[in-house]
N, CA, C and O atoms as a MOPAC input file, in Angstrom:
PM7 MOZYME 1SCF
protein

 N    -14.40200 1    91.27100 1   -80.04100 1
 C    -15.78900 1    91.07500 1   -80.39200 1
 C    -15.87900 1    90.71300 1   -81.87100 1
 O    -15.32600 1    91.36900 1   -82.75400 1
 N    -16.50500 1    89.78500 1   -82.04600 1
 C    -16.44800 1    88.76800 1   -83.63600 1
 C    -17.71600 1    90.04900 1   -84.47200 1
 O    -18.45600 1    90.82300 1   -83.86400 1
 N    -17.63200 1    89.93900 1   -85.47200 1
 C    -18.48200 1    91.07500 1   -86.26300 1
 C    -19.35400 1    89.90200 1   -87.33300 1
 O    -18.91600 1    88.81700 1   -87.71800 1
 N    -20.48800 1    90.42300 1   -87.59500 1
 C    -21.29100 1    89.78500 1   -88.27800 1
 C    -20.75600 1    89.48400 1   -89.48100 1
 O    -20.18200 1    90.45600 1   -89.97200 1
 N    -20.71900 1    88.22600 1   -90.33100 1
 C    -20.72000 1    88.06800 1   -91.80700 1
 C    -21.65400 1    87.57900 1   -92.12800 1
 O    -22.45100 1    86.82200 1   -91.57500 1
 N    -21.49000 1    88.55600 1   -94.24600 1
 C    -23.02500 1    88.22000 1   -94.62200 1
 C    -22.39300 1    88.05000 1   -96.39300 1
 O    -21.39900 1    88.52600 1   -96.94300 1
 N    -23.19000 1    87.40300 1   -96.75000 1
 C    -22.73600 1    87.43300 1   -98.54600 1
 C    -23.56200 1    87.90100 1   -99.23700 1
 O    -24.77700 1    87.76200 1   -99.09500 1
 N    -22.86600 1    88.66400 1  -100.27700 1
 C    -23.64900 1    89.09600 1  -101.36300 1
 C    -24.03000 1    88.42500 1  -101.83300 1
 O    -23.22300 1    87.49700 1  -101.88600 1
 N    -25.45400 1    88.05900 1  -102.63700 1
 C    -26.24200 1    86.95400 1  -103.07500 1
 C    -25.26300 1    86.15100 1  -104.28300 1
 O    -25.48800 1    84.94800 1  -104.41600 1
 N    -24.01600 1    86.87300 1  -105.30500 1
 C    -23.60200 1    85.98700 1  -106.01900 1
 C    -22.52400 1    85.42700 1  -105.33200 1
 O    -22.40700 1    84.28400 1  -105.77300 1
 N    -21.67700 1    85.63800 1  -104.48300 1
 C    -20.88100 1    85.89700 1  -103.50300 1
 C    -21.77400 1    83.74800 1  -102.88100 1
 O    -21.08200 1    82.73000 1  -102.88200 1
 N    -22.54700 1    83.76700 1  -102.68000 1
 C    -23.12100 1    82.79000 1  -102.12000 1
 C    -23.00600 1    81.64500 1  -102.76100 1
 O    -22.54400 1    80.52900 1  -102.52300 1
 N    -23.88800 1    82.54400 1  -104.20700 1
 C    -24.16800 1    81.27200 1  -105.77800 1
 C    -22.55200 1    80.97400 1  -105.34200 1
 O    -22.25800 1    80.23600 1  -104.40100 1
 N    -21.60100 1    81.64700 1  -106.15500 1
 C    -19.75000 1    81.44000 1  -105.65500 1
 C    -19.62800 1    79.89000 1  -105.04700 1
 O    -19.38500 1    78.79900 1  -105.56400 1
 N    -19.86500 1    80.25600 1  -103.93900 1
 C    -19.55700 1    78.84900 1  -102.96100 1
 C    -20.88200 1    77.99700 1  -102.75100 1
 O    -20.76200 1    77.02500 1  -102.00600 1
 N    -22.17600 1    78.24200 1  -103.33100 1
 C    -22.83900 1    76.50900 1  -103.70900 1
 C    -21.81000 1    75.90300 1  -104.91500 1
 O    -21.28200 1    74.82500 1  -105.18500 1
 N    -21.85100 1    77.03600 1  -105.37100 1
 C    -21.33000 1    76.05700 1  -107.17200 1
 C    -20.27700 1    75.53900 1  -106.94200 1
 O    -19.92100 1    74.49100 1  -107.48100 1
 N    -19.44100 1    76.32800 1  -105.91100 1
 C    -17.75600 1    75.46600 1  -105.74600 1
 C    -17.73700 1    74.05300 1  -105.02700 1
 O    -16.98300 1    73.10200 1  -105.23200 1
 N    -19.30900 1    74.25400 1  -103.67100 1
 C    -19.38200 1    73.13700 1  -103.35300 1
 C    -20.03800 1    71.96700 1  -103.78500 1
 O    -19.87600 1    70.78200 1  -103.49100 1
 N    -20.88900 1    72.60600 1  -104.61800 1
 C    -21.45700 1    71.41100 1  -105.40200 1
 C    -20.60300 1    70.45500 1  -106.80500 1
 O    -21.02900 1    69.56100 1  -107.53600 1
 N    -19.37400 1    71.08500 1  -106.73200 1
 C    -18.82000 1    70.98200 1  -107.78400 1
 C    -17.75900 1    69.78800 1  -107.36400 1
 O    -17.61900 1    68.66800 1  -107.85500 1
 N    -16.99700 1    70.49400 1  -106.17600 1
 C    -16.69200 1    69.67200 1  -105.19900 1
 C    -17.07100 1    67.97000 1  -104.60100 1
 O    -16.48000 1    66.93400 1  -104.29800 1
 N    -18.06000 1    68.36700 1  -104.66200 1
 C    -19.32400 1    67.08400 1  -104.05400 1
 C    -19.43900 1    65.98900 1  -105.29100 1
 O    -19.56800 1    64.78200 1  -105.08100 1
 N    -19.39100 1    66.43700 1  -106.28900 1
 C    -19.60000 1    65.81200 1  -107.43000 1
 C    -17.97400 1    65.09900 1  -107.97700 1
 O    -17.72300 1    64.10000 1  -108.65000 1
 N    -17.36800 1    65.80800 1  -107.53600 1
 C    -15.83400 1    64.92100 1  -106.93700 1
 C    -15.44100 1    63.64200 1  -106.27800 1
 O    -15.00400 1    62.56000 1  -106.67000 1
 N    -15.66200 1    64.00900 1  -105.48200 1
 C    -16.02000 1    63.15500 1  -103.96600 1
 C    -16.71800 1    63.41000 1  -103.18700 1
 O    -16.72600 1    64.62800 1  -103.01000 1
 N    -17.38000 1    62.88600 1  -102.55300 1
 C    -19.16400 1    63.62300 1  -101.69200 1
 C    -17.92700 1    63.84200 1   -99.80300 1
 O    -18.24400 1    64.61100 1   -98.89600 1
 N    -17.14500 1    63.27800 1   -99.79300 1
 C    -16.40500 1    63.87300 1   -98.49800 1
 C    -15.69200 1    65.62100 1   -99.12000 1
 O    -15.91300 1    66.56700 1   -98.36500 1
 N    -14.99200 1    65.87500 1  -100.28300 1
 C    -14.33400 1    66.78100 1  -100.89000 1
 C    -15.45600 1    67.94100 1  -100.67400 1
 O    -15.09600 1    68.83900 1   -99.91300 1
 N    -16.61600 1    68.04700 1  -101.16600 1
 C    -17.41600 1    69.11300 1  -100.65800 1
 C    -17.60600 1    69.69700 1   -99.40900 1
 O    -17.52800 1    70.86300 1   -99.02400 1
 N    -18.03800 1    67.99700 1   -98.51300 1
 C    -17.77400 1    69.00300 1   -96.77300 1
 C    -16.89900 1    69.22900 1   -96.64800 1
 O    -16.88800 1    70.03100 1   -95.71400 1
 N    -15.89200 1    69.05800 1   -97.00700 1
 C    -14.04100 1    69.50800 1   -96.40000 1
 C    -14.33600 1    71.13900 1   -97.07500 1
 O    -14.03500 1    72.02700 1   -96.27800 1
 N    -14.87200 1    71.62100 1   -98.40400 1
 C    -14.43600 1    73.11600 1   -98.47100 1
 C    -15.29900 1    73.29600 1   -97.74500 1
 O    -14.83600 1    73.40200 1   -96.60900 1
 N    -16.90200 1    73.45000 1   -97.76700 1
 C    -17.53100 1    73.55300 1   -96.77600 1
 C    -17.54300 1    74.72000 1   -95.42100 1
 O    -18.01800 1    75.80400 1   -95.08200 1
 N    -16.23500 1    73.09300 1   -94.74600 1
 C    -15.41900 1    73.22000 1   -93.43600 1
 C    -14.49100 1    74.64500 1   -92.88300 1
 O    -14.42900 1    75.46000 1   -91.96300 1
 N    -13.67100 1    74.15100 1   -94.54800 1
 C    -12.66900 1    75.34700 1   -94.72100 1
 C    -13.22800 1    76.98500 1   -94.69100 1
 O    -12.77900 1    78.05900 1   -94.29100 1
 N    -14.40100 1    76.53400 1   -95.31800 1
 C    -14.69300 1    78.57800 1   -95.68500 1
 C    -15.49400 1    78.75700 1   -94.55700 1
 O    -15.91200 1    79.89000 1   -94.32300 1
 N    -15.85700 1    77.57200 1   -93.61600 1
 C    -16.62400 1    78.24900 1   -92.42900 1
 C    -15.62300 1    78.37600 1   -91.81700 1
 O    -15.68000 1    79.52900 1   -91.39100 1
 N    -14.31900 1    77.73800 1   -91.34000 1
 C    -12.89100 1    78.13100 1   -90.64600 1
 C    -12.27700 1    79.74000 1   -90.96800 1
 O    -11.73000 1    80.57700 1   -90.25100 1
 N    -12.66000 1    79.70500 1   -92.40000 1
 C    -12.16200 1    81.36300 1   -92.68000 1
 C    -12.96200 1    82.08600 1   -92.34700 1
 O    -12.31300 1    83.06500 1   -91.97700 1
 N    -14.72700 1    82.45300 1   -92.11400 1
 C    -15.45000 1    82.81700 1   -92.13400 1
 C    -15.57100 1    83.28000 1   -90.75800 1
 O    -16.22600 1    84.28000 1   -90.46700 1
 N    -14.90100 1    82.50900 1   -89.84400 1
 C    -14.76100 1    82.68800 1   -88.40300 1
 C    -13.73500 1    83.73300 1   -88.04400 1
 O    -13.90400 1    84.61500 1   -87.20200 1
 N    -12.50600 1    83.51200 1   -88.87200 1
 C    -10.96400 1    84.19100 1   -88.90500 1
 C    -11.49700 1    85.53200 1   -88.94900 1
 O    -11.42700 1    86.37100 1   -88.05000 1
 N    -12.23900 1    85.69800 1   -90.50600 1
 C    -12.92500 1    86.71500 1   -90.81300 1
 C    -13.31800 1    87.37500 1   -89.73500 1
 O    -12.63200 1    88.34900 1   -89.42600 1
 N    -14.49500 1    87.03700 1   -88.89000 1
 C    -15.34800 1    87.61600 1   -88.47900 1
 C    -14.64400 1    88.08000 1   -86.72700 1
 O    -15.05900 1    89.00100 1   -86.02400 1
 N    -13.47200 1    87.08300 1   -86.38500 1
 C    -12.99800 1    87.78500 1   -85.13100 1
 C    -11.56100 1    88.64900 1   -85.40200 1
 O    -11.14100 1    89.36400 1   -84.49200 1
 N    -10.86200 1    88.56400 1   -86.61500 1
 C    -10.04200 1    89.78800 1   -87.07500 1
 C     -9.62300 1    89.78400 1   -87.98400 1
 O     -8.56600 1    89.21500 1   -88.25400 1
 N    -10.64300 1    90.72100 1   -89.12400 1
 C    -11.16000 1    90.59000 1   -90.22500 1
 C     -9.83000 1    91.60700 1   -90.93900 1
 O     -9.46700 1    91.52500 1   -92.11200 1
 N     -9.25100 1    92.54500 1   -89.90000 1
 C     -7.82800 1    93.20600 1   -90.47100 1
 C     -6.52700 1    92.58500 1   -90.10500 1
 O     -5.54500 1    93.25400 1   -89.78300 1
 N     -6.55100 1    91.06400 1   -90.17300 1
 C     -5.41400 1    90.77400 1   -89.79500 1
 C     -5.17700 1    90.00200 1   -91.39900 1
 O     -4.27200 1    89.18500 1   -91.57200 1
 N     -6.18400 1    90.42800 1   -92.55200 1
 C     -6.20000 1    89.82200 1   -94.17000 1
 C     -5.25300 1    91.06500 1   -94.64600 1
 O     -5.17600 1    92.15300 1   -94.07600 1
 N     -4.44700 1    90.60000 1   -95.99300 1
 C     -4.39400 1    92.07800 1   -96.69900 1
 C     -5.49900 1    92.20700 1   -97.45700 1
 O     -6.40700 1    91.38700 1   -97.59100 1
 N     -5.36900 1    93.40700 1   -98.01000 1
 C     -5.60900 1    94.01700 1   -99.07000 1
 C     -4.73800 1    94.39000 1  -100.07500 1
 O     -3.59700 1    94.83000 1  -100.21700 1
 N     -6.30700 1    93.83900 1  -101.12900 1
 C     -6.40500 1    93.47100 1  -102.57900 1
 C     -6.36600 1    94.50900 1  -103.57800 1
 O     -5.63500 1    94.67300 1  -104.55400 1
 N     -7.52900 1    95.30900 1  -103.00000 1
 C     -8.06000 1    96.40700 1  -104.11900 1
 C     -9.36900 1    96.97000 1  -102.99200 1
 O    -10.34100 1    96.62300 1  -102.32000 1
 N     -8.43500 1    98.19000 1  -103.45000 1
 C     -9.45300 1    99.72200 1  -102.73200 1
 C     -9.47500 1    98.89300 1  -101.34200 1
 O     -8.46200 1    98.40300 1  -100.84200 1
 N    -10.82900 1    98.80400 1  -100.76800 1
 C    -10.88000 1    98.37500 1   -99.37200 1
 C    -11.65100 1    97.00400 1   -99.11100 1
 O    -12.51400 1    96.68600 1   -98.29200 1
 N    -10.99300 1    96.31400 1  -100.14200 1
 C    -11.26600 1    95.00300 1  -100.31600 1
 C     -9.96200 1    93.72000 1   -99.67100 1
 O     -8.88400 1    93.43100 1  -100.19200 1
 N    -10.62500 1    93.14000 1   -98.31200 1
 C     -9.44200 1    91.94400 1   -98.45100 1
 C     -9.67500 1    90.64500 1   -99.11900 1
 O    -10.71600 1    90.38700 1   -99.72400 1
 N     -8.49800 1    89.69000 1   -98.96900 1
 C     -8.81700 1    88.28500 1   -99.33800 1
 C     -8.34500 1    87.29000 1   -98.11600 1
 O     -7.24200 1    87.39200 1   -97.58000 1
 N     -9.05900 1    86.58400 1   -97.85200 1
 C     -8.94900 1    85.52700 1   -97.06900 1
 C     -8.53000 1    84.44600 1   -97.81200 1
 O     -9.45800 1    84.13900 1   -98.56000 1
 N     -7.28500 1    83.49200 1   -98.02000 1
 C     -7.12100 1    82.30000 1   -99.08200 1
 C     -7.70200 1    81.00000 1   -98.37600 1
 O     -7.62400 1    80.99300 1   -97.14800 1
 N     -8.07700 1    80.28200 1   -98.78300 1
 C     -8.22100 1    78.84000 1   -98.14900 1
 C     -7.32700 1    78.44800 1   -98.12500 1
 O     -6.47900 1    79.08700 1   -98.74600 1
 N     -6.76900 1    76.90000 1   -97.28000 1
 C     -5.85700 1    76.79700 1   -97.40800 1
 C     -5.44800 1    75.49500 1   -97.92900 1
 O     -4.23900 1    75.27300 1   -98.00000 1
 N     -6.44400 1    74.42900 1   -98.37700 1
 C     -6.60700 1    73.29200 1   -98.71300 1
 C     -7.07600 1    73.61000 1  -100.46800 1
 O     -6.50100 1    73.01500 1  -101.37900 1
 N     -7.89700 1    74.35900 1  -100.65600 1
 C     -8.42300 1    74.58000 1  -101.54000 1
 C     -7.86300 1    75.75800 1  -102.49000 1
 O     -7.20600 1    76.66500 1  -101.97900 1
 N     -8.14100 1    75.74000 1  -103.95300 1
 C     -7.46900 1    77.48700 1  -104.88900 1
 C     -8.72500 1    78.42000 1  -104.87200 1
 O     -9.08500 1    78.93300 1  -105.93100 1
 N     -9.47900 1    78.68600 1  -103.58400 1
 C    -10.08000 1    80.21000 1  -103.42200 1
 C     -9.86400 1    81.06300 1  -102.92200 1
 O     -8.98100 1    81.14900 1  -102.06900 1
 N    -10.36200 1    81.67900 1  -103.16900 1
 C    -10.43900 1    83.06900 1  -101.78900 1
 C    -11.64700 1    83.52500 1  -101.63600 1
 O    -12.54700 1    83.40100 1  -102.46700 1
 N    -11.75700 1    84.24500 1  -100.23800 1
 C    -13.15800 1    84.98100 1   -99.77700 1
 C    -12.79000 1    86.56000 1  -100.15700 1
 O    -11.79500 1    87.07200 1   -99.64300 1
 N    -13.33800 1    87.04900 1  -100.75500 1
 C    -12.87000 1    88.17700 1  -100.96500 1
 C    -13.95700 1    89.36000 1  -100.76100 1
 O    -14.91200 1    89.60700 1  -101.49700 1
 N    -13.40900 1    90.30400 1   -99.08900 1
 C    -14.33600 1    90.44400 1   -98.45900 1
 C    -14.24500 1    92.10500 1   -97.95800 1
 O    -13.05700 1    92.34900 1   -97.74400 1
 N    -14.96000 1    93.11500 1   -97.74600 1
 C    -15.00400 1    94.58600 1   -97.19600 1
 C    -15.42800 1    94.54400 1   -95.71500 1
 O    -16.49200 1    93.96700 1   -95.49200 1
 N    -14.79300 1    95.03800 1   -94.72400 1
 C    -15.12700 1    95.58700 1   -93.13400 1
 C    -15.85000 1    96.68400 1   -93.50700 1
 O    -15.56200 1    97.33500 1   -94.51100 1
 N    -16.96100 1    97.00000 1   -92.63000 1
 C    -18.06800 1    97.55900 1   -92.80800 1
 C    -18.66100 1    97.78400 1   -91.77600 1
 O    -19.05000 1    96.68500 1   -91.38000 1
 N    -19.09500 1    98.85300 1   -90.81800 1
 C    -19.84000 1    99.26600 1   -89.48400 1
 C    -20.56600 1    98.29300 1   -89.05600 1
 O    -20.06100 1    97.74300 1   -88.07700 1
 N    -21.38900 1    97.93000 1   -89.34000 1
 C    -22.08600 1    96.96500 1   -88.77900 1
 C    -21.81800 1    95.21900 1   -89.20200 1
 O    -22.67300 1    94.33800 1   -89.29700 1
 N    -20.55700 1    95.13600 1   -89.37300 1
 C    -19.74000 1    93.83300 1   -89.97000 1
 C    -19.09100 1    93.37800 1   -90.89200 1
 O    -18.04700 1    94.01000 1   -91.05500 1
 N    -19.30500 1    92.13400 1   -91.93500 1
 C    -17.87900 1    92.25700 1   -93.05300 1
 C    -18.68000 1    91.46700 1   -94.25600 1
 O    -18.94500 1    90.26600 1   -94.20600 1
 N    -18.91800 1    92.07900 1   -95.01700 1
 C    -19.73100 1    91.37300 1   -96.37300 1
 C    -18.69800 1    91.01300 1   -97.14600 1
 O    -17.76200 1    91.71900 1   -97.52100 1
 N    -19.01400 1    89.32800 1   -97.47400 1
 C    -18.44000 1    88.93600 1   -99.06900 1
 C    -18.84400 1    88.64700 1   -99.90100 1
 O    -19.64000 1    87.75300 1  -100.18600 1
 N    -18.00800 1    89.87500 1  -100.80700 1
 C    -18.38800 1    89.95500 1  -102.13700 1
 C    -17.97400 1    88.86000 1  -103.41400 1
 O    -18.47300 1    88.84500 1  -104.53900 1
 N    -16.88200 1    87.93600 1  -102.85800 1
 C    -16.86100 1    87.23700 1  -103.39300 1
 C    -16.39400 1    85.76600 1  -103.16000 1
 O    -15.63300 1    85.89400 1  -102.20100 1
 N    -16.41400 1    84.48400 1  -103.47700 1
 C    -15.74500 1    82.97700 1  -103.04900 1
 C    -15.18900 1    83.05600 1  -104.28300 1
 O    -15.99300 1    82.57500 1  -105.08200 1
 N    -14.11000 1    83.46300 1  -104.88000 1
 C    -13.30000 1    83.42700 1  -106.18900 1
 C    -12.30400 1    81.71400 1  -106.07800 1
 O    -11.87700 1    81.09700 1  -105.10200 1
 N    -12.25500 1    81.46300 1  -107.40900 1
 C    -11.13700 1    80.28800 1  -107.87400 1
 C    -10.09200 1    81.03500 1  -108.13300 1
 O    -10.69200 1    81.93900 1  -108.71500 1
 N     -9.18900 1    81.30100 1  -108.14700 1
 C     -7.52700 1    81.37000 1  -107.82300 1
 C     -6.95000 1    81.55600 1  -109.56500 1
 O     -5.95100 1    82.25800 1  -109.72600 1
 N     -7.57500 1    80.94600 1  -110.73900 1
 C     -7.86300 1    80.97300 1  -111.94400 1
 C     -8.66600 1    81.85200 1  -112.53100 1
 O     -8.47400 1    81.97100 1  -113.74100 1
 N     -9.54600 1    82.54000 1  -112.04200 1
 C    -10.38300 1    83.47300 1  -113.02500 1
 C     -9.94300 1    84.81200 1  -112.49800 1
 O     -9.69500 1    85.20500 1  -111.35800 1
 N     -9.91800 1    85.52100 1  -113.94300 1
 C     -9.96700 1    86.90400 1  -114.07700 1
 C    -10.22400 1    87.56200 1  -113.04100 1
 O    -11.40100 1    87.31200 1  -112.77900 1
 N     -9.64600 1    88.54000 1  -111.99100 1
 C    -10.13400 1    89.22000 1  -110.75000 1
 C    -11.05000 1    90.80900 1  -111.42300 1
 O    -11.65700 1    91.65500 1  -110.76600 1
 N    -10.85800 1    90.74800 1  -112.72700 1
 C    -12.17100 1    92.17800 1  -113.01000 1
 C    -12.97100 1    91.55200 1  -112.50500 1
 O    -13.55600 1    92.17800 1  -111.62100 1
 N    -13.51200 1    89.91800 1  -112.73800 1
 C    -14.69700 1    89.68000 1  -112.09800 1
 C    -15.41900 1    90.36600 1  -110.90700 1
 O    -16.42000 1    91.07600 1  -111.00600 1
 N    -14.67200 1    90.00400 1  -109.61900 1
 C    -15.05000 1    90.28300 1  -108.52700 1
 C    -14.91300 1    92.43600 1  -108.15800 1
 O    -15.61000 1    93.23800 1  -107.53500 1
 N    -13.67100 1    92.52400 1  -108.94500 1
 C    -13.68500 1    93.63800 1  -108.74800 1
 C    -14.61500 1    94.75300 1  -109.41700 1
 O    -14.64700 1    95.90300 1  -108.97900 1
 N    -15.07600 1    94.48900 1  -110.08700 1
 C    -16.70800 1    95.16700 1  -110.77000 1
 C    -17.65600 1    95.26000 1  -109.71400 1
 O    -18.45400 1    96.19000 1  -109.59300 1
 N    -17.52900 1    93.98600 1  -108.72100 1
 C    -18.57100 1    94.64300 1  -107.67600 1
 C    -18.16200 1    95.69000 1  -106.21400 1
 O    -18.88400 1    95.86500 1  -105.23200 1
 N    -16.85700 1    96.24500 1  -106.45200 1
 C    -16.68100 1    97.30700 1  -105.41500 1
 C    -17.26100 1    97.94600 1  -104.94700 1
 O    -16.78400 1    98.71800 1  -104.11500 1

């Protein structure tokens, strides 16, 4: 049974900005991540413990075309992400929001 995913509101900003950033690349390069984080988003949501873990009870999902990750908590009523991280920035970032 697939479990609900939901993003934390910066968690969201995260992946407009990556895709808009993307887009401004090449306007095909945006739908391709797009594509990708709805492909993980799916992985996620039908076996969301088959990711490791990162920190405390935090996993990461990597893309696999792209340098992000979904970086995401299982949770009773489904799996919130807290973050669409670049592969380059500082992980206190994301990890401040535990």
């Amino acid at each position: 049974m697939s479990k609900a995913v939901r993003f934390l509101p910066i968690a969201r900003q995260e992946f407009d900005e990556a895709f808009l950033w993307y887009e401004a690349k090449a306007p095909a390069l945006g739908a391709s991540f797009r594509t990708e984080v709805g492909l993980q988003i799916s992985r996620i949501s039908e076996r969301p413990l088959q990711f490791p873990m990162m920190h405390a009870d935090v996993r990461r999902a990597r893309l696999r075309r792209f340098p992000y990750g979904l970086f995401f908590k299982v949770e009773a009523d489904g799996v919130l992400i807290i973050a669409c991280f670049h592969a380059s920035r500082n992980p206190t970032t994301w990890r401040e929001r535990v």
